[in-house]
C-alpha positions, 0 to 999 in steps of 0.5 A: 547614287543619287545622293552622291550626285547631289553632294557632287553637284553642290561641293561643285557649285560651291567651290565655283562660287568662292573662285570666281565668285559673281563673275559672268563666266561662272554659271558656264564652268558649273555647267562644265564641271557638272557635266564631267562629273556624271560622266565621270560616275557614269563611266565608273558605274558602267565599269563596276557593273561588268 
């Protein structure tokens, strides 16, 4: 699992990267995605454990 959260992470960091590049704002949508994504999976596992 924690694997997959640091292969999430980076394509996250990445993709942010090549959009916006060095602009100010890019650290806070990292943040952002980030934080939705391992709800995301949180979620999802919380789910499949039932």
């Amino acid at each position: 699992m924690l694997i997959l959260i640091w292969f999430l992470v980076c394509i996250i960091f990445y993709l942010v990267q090549q959009i916006l590049g060095n602009s100010g704002h890019a650290l806070e949508v990292f943040a952002l995605l980030t934080a939705l994504a391992l709800f995301a999976i949180d979620k999802l596992s919380k789910k499949m454990k039932k």
